[in-house]
C-alpha positions in Angstrom: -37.6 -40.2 -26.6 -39.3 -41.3 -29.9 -39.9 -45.4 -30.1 -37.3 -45.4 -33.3 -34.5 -44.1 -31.0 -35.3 -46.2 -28.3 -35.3 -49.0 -30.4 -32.1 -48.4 -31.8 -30.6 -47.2 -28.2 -31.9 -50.8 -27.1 -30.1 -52.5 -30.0 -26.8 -50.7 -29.5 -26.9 -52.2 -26.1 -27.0 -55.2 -26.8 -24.7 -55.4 -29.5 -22.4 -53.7 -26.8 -22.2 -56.7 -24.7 -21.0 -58.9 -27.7 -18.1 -56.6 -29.4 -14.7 -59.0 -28.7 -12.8 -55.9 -30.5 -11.6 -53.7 -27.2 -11.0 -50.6 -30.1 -14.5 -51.2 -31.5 -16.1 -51.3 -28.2 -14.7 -48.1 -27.2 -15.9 -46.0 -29.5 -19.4 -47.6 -29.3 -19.0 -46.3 -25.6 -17.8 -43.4 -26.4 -20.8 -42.7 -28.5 -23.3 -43.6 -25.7 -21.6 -40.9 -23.9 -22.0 -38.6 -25.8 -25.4 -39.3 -26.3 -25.8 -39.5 -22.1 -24.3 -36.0 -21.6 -26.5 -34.6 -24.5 -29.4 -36.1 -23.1 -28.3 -34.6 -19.8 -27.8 -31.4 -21.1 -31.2 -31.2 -23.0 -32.9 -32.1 -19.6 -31.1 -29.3 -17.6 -31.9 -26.8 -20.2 -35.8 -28.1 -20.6 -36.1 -27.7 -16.6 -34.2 -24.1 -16.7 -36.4 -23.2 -19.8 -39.1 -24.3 -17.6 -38.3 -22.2 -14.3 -37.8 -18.9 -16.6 -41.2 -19.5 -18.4 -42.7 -20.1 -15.0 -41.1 -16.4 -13.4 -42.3 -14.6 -16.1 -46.1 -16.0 -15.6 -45.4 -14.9 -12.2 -44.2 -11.4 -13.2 -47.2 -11.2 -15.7 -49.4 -12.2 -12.0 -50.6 -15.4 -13.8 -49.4 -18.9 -12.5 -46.9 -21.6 -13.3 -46.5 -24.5 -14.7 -48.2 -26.6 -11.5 -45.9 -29.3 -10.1 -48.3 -32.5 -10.9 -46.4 -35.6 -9.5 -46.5 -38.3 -12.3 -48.2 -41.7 -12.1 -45.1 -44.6 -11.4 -44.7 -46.2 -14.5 -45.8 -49.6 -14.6 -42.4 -50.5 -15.9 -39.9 -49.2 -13.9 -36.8 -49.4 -16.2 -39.4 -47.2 -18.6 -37.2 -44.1 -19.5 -38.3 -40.6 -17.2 -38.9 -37.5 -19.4 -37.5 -34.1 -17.7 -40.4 -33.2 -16.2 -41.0 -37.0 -14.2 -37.1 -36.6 -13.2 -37.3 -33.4 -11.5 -40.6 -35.6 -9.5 -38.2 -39.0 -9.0 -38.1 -40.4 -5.5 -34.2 -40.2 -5.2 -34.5 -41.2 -1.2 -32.6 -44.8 -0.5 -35.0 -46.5 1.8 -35.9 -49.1 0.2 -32.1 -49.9 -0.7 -31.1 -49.3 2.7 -33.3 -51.4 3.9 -33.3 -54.4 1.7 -33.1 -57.8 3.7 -33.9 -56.1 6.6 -36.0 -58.0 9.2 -39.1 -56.6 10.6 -37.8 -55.1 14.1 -39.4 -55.6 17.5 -40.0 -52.0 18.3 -42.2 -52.1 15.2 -44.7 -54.6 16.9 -48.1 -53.1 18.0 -48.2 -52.5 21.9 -51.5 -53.3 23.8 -53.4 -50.0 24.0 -55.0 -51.1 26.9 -52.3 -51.4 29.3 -51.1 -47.7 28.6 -54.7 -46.4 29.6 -54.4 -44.5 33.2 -58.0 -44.7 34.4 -59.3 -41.9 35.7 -62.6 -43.0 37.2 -64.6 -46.0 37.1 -68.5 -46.2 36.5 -70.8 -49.2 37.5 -73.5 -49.9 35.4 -76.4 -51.7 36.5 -78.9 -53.7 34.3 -82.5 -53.1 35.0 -84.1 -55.5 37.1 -87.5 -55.3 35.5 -85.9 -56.8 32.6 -84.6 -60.1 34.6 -86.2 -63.3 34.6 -86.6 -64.8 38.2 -83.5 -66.8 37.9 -81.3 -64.6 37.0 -78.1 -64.5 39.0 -75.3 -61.8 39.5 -72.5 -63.5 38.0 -70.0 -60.7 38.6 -68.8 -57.4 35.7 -67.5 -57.4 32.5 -65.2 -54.9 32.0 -65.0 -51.9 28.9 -62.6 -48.9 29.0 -63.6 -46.2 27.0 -61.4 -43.3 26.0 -62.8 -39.2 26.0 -61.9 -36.3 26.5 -63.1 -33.1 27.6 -62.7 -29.7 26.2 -65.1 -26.8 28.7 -64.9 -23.2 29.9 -63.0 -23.2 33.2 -63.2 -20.1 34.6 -62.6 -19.0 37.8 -63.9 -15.9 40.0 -60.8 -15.5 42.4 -61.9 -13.4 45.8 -58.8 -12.4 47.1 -58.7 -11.0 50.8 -57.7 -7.7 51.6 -56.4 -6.4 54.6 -54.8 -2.7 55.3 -52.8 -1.9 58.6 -53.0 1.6 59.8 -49.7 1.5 61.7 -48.0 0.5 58.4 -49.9 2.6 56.2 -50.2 -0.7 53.8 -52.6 -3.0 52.1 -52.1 -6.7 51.4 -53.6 -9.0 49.0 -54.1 -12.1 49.0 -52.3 -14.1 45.5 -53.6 -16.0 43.0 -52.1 -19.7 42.3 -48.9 -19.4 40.1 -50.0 -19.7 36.5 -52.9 -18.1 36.7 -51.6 -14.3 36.8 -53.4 -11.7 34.5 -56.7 -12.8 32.7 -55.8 -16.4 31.7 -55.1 -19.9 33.3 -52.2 -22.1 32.6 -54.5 -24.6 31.2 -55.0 -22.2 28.7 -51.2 -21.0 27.9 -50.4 -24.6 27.7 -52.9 -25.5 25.2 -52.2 -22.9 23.0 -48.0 -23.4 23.4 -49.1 -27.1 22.6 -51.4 -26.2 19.7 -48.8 -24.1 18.0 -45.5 -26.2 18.6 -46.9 -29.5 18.9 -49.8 -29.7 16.5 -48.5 -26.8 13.9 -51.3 -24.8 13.9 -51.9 -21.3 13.1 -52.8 -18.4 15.1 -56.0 -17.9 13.5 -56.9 -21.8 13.6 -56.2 -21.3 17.9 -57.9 -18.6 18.1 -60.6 -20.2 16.4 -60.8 -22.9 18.6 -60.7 -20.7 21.7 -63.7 -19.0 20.4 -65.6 -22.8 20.1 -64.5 -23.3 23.3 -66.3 -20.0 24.5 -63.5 -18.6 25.6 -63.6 -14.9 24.9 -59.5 -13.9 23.6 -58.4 -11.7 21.2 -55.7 -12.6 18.3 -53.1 -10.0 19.6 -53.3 -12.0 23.0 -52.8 -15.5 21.3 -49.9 -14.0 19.9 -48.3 -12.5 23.0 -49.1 -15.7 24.9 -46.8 -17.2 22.4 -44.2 -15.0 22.1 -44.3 -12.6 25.0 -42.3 -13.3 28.1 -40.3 -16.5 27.3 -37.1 -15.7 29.1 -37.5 -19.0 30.9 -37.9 -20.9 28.0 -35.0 -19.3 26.0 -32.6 -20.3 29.0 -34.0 -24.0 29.1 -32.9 -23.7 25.3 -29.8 -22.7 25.7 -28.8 -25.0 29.1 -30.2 -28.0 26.7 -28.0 -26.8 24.0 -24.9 -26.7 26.0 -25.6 -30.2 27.4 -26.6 -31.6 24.1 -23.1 -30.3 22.8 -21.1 -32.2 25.8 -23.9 -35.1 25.5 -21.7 -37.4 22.6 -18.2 -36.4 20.9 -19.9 -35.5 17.5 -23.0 -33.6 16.5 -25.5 -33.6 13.5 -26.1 -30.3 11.5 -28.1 -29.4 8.6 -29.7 -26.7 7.2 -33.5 -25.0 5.8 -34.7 -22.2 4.9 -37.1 -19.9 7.1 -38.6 -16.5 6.1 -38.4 -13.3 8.5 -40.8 -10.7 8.0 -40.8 -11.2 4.1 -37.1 -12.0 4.0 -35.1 -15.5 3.7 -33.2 -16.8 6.1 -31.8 -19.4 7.2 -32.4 -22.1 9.8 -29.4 -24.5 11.3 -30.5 -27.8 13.1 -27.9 -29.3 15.5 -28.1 -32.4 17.5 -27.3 -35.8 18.7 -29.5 -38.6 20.3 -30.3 -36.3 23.3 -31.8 -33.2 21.9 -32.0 -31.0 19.4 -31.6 -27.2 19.1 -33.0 -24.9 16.2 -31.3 -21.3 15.5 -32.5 -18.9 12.5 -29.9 -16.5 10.7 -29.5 -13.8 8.5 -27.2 -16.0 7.0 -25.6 -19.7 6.5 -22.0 -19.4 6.5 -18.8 -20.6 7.8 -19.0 -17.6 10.2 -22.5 -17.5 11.4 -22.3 -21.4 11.8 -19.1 -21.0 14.2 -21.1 -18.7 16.1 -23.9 -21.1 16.9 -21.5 -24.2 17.5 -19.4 -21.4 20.2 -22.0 -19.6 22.0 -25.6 -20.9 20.7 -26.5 -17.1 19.5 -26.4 -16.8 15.9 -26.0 -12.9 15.7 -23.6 -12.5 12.5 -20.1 -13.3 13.9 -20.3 -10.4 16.3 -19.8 -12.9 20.1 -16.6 -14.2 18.3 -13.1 -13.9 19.0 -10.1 -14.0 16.6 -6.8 -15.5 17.2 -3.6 -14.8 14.5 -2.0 -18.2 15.4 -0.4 -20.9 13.9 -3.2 -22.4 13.5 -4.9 -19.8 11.4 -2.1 -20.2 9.1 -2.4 -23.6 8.1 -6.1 -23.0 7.9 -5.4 -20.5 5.3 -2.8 -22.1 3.4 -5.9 -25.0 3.3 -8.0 -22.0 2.3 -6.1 -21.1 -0.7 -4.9 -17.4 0.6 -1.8 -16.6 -1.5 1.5 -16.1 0.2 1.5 -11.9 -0.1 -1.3 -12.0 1.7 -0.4 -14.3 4.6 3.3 -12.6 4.7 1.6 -9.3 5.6 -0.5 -11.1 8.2 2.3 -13.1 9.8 3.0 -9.3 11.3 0.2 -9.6 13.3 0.6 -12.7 15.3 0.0 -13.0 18.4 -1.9 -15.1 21.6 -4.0 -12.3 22.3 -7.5 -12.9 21.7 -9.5 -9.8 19.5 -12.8 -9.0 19.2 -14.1 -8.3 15.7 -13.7 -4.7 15.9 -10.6 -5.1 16.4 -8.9 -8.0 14.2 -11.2 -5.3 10.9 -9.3 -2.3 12.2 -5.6 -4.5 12.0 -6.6 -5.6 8.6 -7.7 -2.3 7.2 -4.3 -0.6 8.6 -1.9 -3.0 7.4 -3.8 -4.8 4.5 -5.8 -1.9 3.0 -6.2 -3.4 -0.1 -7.1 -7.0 1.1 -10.1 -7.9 -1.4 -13.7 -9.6 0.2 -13.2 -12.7 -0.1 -9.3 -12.9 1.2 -10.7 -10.8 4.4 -13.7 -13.0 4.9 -11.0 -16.5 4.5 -8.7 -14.6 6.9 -12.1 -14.0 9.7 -13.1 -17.5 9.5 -9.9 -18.8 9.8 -8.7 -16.7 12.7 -12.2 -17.6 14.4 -11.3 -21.3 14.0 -8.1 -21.2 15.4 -9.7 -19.4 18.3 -12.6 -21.8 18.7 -10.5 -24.7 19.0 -8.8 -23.8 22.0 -12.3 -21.9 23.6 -12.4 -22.5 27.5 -16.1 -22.9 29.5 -17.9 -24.3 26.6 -17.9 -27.8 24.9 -15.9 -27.8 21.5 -16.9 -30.3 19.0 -14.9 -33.0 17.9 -16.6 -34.4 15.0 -19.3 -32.9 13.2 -22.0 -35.2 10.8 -23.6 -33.2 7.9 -23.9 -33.0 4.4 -21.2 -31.6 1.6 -22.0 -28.2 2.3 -18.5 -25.7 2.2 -19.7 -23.8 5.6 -19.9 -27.0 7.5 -15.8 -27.7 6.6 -12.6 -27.0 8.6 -14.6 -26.2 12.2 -14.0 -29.0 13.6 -11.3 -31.9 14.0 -13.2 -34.2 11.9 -15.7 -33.9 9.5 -18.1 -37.3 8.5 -20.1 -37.0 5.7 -23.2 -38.9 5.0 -23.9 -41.9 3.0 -27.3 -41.3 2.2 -26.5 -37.3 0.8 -23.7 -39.3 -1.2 -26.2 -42.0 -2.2 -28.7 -39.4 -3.7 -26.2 -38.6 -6.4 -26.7 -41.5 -8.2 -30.1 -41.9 -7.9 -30.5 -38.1 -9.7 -28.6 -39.8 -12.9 -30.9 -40.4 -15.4 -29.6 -43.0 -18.6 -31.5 -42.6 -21.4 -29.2 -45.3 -22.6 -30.4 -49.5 -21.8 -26.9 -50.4 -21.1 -26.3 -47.6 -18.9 -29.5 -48.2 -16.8 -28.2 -51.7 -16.2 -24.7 -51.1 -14.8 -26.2 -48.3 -12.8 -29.0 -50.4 -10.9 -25.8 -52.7 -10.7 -23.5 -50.3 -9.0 -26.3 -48.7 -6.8 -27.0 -52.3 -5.5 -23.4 -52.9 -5.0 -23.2 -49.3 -3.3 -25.7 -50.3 -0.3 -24.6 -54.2 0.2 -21.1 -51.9 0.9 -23.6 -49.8 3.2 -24.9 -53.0 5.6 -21.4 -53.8 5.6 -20.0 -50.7 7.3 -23.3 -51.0 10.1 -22.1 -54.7 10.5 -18.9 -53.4 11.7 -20.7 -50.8 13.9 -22.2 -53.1 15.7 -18.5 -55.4 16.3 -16.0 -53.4 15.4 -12.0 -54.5 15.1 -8.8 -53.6 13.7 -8.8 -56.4 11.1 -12.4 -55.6 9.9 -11.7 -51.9 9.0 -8.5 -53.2 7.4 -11.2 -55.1 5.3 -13.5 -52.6 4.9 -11.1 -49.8 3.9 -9.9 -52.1 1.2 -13.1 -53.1 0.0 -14.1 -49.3 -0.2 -10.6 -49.0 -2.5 -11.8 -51.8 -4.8 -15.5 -50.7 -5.3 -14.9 -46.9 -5.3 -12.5 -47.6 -8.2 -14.9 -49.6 -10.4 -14.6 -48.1 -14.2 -17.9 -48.8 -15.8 -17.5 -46.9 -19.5 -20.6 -45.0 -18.7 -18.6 -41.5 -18.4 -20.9 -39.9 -15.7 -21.3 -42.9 -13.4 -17.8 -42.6 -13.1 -17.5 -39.6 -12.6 -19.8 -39.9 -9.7 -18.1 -42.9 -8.6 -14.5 -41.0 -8.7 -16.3 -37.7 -6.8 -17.1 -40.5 -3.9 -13.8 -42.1 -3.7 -12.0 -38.8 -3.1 -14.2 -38.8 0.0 -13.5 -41.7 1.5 -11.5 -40.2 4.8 -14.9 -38.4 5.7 -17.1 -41.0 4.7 -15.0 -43.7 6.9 -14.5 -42.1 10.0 -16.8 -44.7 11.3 -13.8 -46.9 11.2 -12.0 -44.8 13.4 -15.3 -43.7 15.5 -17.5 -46.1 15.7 -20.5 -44.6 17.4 -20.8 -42.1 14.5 -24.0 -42.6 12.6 -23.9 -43.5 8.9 -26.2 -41.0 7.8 -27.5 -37.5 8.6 -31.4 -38.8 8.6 -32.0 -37.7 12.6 -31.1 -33.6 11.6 -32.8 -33.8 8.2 -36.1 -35.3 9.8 -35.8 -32.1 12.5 -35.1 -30.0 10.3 -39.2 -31.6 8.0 -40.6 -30.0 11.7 -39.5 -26.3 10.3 -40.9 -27.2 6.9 -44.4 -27.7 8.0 -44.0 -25.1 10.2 -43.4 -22.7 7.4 -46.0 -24.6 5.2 -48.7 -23.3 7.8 -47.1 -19.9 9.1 -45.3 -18.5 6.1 -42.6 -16.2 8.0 -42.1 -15.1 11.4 -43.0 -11.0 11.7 -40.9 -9.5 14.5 -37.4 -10.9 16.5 -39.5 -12.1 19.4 -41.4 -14.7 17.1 -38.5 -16.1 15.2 -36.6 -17.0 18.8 -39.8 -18.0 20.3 -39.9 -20.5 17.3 -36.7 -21.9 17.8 -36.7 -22.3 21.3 -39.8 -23.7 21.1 -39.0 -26.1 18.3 -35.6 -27.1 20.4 -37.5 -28.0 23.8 -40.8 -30.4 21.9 -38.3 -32.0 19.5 -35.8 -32.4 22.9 -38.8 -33.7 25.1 -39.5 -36.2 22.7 -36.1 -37.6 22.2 -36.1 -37.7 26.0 -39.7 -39.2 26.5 -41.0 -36.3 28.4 -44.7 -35.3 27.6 -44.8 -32.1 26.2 -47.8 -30.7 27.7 -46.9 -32.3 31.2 -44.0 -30.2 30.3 -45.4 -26.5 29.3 -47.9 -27.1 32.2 -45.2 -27.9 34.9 -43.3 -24.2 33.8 -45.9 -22.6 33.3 -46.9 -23.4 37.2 -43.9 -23.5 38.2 -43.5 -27.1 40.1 -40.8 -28.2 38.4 -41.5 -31.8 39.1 -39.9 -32.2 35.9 -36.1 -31.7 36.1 -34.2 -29.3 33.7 -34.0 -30.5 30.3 -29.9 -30.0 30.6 -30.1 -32.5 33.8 -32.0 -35.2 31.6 -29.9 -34.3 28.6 -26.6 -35.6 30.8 -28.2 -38.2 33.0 -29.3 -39.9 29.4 -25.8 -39.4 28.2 -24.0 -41.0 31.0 -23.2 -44.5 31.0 -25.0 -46.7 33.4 
């Protein structure tokens, strides 16, 4: 914006603030808003402008516009221009965490005491170099970290004996682990490499090369892909105790690519684990099939129930009367498989349009999930605003920080509007520490508070049109946002399955796409059981060593899962 308008912008504002005459005053605000939602609108339009010239450098096979993050201007009120907004840090830490103490888990530990020392050397001084009257006055003491990265290889002679009588020949085994032409040093390192450390195939293989170790790329890729039934059930026994682990679960979403195609990638999980499962797609369907059965395979594992249930769900859905009249023919307890619920509707509904007969699915599979026997059903589920994530379970919480962003992304061009903004956002997180105070001692009397405090801020008119708007948006969610009233243990915010879901993101920064089925589940499974182990504490490679072997001086994932969950 040119210094002239700025100026005047500026001026405006502070006349604002003075104006005694209500009728005077709101026109000078309406004005401003107009000018806000203009400004708005000039911004959207310079970043879609952007984005089109950008695709058709692409189609042309030159380059884009690069994304250059801007230098923070040294004052931070300064205005942002389009291209510094789309850059904006719109994350609330720092709000969040204003007048926050420095905890104790932040404090340095002693390095030394978590050292396990595997030998000790004694060092002598050289006794030329002493005087005569030199005494031994004891040792001083140095630990000294290393490691050591060599070639173990092993000539196994294995016995052979044949009986005549029997007509047979036996063999003596090698050690578990070490079946076919590597050891389970070597499968763990490079299961460690690629789901600990994010690191490519080619960057493992390079390694295993410097390490002398003669392996080709096809058999670093089978040794992470090839024959993980054991792992995939670990997976989905963790899952299955992770969902019984707490009353509510965490989901979120990212994208993955398969084999040059998007898809999708849901994150679930709780303090006790967390489970990974990529999709064709991310709807209300697919997601009911994970949360049922842990096997995201496009709806096809679910059942359908025309209940009373599924009535009100559709009714809550929108599905006109006509519609629901024709399916009231079909109810019924009997559970159908979804063959069989697509061959009722296309008898007696033949002209039931797309969208009605997916609304009519999802709700039918609801009604049927919420009275599923043998597997945990969740109660309350913790995301974002996302339309799938609605109606599949009893309650739905929504998270402060997703709602938070929203009014970090407005942008005032306007001085006066920048002020009452910065206001309200500092309001909006002192409201914040107030709902974790009540976490941590909850009452009746308090939520009575709270709830009414919630009333009085969410219905704050501020004149600048799309704050307000914003603020209005928030209000209407206030039965999702406050279920922490009613369920205290909920968290706040959706941070734990937004951090999981960063792991998948550098994942795909490093591997672009998965490039056959076995990959994409071995990366899921794989992600589930590190990002599990270290919610549990476990060391991962002790871990992958330990199956690998097959001890099992480390219990089953599920067991820790619900021994962690359990009260003491």
């Amino acid at each position: 914006m040119g210094g002239d308008k700025k100026e005047i912008l500026t001026q405006l504002s502070k006349a604002l603030a003075g104006i005694q005459d209500e009728r005077i005053r709101e026109v000078l605000l309406a004005v401003l808003n107009v000018i806000e939602q203009d400004a708005e609108t000039i911004r959207q339009l310079r970043e879609e402008n952007q984005r089109l010239r950008d695709e058709v450098s692409r189609l042309k096979g030159e380059q884009g516009k690069p994304k250059i993050r801007p230098e923070k201007p040294k004052d931070e009120s300064q205005e942002s221009t389009g291209s510094q907004k789309e850059n904006r840090d719109i994350s609330s830490e720092k709000e969040r965490r204003k007048d926050k103490g420095r905890s104790g888990s932040s404090r340095k530990r002693k390095k030394k005491n978590r050292i396990n020392i595997d030998h000790t050397e004694i060092r002598k001084v050289d006794k030329t170099l002493l005087p005569p009257d030199a005494e031994f006055k004891g040792y001083a003491e140095s630990t000294v970290q290393d490691l050591i990265i060599k070639p173990d290889n092993v000539l196994f002679r294995k016995e052979i004996y044949y009986s005549p009588s029997e007509g047979k020949t036996y063999t003596a085994e090698v050690p578990v682990g070490y079946q076919g032409e590597y050891g389970p040093h070597i499968k763990t390192t490079a299961l460690i490499l690629k789901n600990v450390c994010t690191m490519s195939e080619p960057k493992i293989l390079e390694l295993f090369h410097n390490c002398k170790i003669i392996i080709s790329a096809g058999t670093v890729s089978n040794m992470l892909i090839k024959d993980k039934e054991a792992f995939h059930e670990e997976k989905q026994q963790l899952y299955r105790a992770g969902l019984g682990a707490t009353e509510y679960q965490q989901i979120d979403d990212t994208s993955a690519r398969v084999n040059g195609q998007n898809y999708y990638m849901q994150v679930l999980g709780n303090p006790y684990y967390t489970a990974y499962f990529t999709a064709e797609r991310k709807d209300r369907l697919t997601v009911l099939q994970i949360l049922s059965n842990g096997e995201p395979d496009g709806g096809q594992g679910l059942r359908y129930l025309i209940n009373d249930e599924a009535f009100q769900l559709l009714q809550q859905m929108r599905i006109g009367k006509k519609i629901t009249a024709g399916l009231r023919e079909l109810k019924s307890d009997r559970q159908l498989s979804k063959e069989e619920i697509e061959e009722l509707l296309s008898a007696r509904l033949p002209l039931l349009n797309p969208i009605a007969k997916t609304r009519i699915l999802e709700a039918t599979a609801i009604a049927w999930y919420h009275q599923a026997e043998g597997y945990p059903v969740i109660q309350t589920l913790l995301c974002d605003d996302a339309p799938q994530y609605k109606l599949l379970t009893e309650y739905l919480a929504l998270c402060w920080v997703h709602d938070g962003r929203h009014y970090k992304k407005l942008s005032p061009v306007v001085p006066y509007n920048v002020r009452i903004l910065e206001e309200f956002i500092d309001r909006y997180w002192q409201y914040y520490r107030k709902l974790l105070a009540y976490k941590e001692a909850p009452s009746e009397t308090l939520a009575a508070s709270v709830s009414a405090e919630f009333d009085k801020l969410f219905s704050t008119e501020t004149g600048y049109a799309l704050l307000d708007e914003r603020i209005s948006k928030t209000k209407a969610k206030k039965g999702n946002l406050l279920l922490v009233l009613k369920f205290p243990q909920i968290p706040l915010h959706n941070n734990d399955s937004e951090l999981a879901a960063r792991q998948q993101t550098r994942r795909r920064d490093v591997s672009l796409h998965t490039m056959v089925p076995e990959g994409t589940k071995a990366n899921d499974t794989f992600l589930s059981i590190v990002q599990t182990c270290k919610k549990l504490g476990i060391n991962c490679y002790e871990y992958f060593l330990d199956r690998i072997q097959r001890t099992f001086a480390i219990p089953p994932l599920a067991v820790l899962i619900a021994d962690s969950a359990s009260p003491q």
